[in-house]
N, C-alpha and C positions, 0 to 999 in steps of 0.2 A: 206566557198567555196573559191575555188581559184580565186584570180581575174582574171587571165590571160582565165581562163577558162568562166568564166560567161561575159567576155570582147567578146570571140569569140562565145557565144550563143546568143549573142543581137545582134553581126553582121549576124551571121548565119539566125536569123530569120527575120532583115529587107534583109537581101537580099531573102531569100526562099520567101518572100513576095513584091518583087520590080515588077515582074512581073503582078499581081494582080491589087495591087497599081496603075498603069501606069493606068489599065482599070477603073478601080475606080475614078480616079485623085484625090487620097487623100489618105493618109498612115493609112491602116489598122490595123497595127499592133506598139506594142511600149508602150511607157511609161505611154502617155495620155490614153491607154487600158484597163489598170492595167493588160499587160502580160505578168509583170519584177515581180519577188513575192522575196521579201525584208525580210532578215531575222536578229534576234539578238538575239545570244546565242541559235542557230538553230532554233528558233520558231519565226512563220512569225510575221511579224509589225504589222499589220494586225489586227493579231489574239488579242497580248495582249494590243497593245498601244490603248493609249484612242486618241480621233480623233483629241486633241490638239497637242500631242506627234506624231498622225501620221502627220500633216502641220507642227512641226517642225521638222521631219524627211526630208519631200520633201523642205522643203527651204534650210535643211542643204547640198540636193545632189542637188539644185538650187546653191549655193554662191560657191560647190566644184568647179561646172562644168563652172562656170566665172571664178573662179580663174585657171582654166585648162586653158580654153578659151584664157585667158588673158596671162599666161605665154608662150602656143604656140603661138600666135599670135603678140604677144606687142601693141596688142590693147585692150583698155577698153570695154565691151561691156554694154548693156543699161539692167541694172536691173529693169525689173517687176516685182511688189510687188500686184498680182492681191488680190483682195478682202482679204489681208492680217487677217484682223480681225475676220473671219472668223473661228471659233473653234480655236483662238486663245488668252487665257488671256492673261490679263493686263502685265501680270511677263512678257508673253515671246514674247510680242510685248515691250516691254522696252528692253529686254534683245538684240533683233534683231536691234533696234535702237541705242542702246549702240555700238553695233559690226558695223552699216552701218558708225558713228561718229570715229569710231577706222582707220578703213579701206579708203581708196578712191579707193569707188565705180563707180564714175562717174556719170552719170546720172540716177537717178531713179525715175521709175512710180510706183504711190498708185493709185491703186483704191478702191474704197469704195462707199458705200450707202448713210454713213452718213458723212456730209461735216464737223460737230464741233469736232467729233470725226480724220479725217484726219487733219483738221488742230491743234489740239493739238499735236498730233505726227508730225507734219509736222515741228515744234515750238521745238521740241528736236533735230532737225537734224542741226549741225555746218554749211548750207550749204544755200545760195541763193534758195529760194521754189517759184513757183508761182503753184495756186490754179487754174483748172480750172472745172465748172460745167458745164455737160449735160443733 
């Protein structure tokens, strides 16, 4: 799919839907909807990736859209890493922490369930961490 083209279907549809929205006060439509349908090698993400491959699908279009973020703007923005662990193995929660070590990210939030588990990954990152629990 053309990106230029699938760039002006997602503005198309938040705006066909700004109106709505407004009555609503809250965005109907969009990513968090799943009403962007994601595709590789024409057949949807969806359909064939397993649910690890789909979380790291959406983190990899989470780090594109900081690094977008970040070159138009020259500012860092703050990486959420919600409930990372989540239908994610070991491999590709190493793998994401290997790249946050690589990168400067700038600041970022985990959150998680389990506290022994965040702070071992927490313990991989080259970076100042504080821990907090609610």
């Amino acid at each position: 799919m053309n990106p230029i083209y699938w760039r002006n279907s997602f503005e198309n549809l938040l705006k066909e839907s700004l109106e709505r929205d407004r009555m609503l006060t809250y965005t109907s439509k969009g990513i968090h909807k799943d009403d962007l349908l994601f595709e590789m090698d024409s057949v949807l993400i969806k359909k064939i990736g397993s649910q690890g491959q789909q979380k790291s699908f959406l983190i990899s279009l989470k780090l594109a859209q900081m690094s977008l973020i970040k070159e138009l703007t020259n500012k860092t923005p703050i990486l959420l890493l919600d409930d990372i662990f989540d239908k994610l193995d070991d491999s590709r929660v190493s793998q994401l922490i290997e790249l946050v070590n690589q990168e400067n990210f700038g600041q970022i939030f985990i959150t998680d369930t389990h506290r022994e588990r965040t702070e071992s990954v927490v313990k991989k990152i080259n970076e100042e961490s504080i821990i907090f629990e609610i």
